[in-house]
C-alpha positions in Angstrom: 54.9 7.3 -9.8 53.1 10.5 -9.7 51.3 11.4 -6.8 47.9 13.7 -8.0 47.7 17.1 -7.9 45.2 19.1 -5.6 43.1 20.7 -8.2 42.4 17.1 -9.6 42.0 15.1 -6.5 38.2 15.6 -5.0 37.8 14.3 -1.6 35.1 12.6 -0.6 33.2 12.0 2.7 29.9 11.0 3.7 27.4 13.2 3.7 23.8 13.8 4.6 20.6 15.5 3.2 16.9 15.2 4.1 13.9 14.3 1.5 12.6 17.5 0.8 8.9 16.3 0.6 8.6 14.2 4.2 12.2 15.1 6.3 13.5 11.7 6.0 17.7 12.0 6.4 19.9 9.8 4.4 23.8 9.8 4.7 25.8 9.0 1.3 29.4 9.3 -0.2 29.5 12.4 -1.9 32.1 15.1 -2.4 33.3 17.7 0.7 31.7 20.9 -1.5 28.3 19.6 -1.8 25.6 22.3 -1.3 22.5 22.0 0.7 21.0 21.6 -2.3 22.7 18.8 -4.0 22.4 16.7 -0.9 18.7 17.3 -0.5 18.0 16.3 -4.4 20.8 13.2 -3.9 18.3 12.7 -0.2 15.1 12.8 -2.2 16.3 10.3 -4.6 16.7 7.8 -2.4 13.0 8.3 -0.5 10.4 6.0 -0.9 7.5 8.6 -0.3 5.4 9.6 -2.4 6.3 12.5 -3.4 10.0 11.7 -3.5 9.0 8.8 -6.0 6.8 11.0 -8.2 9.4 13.4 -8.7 12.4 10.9 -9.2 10.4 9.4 -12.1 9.8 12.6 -13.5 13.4 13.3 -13.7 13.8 10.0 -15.0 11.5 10.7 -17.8 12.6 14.5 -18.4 16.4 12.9 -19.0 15.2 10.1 -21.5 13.4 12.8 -23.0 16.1 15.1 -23.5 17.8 12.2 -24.9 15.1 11.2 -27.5 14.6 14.2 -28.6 18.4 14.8 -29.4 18.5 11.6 -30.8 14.7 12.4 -33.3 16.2 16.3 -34.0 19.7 16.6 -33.3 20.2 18.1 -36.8 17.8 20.6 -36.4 19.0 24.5 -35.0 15.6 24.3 -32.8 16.9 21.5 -30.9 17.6 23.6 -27.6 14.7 25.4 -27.3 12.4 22.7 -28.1 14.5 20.7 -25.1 13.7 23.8 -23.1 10.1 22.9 -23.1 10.6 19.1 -21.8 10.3 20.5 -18.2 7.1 22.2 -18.4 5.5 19.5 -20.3 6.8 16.8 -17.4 5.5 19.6 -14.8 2.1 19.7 -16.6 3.0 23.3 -16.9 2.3 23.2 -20.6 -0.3 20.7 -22.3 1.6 20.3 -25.7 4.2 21.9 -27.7 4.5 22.1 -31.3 7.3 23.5 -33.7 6.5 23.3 -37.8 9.4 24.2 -40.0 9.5 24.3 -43.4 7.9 20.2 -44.1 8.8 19.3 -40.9 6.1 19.1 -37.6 7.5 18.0 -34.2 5.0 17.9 -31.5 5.5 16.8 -27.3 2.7 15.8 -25.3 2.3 13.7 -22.1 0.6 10.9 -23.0 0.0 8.4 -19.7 2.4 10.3 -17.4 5.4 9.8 -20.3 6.8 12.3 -22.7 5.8 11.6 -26.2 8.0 13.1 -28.9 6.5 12.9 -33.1 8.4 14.0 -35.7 6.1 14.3 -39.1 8.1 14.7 -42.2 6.2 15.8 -45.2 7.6 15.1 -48.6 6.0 16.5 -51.5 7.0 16.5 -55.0 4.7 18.3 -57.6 5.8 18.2 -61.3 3.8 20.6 -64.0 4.0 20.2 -67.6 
């Protein structure tokens, strides 16, 4: 039986972090090398304040965003930047975003406090005699 080595074996101990909107500590299982700021996100997570809640379903939507929009474009080289704008968007930083390539139009809006991804496709075929 092998015994693991001590570059792959990551101990864990409990750790604890504070909400970074209202103070509230929280202790949880996480790994030794944690930084401050890890443990205040993984904190902030598990607050029921406002705030706290707010920004965890933000992050909830920014990630199924990320993932929508990989799974709508993922063939297309713009992919990464137009993920780069998901953030803003959530943030209200940015009202809507809109890429058009070639017959293609992909647009991202918050609509009711949820990212909205549309792809448009436009086909046309025009035959001349």
């Amino acid at each position: 039986m092998e015994t693991p080595s001590r570059e792959t074996e990551r101990e864990t101990v409990i750790q604890f972090g504070e909400c970074r909107y209202c103070g509230q500590q929280y202790s949880f299982e996480g790994l030794s090398e944690m930084s401050e700021e890890e443990k205040t996100t993984i904190a902030t997570s598990k607050c029921d304040c406002e705030e706290a809640i707010e920004e965890t379903q933000r992050l909830d939507s920014v990630n199924l965003a990320k993932s929508n929009a990989k799974e709508l474009l993922g063939k297309y080289q713009f992919l990464e930047e137009f993920i780069a704008f998901i953030e803003p968007i959530a943030q209200k930083k940015l009202d809507q975003v809109q890429v058009k390539i070639e017959n293609v139009t992909v647009t991202m809006k918050l609509s009711n406090n949820r990212i909205k991804i549309t792809k448009k496709v436009t086909d046309s075929n025009t035959l001349e005699a």
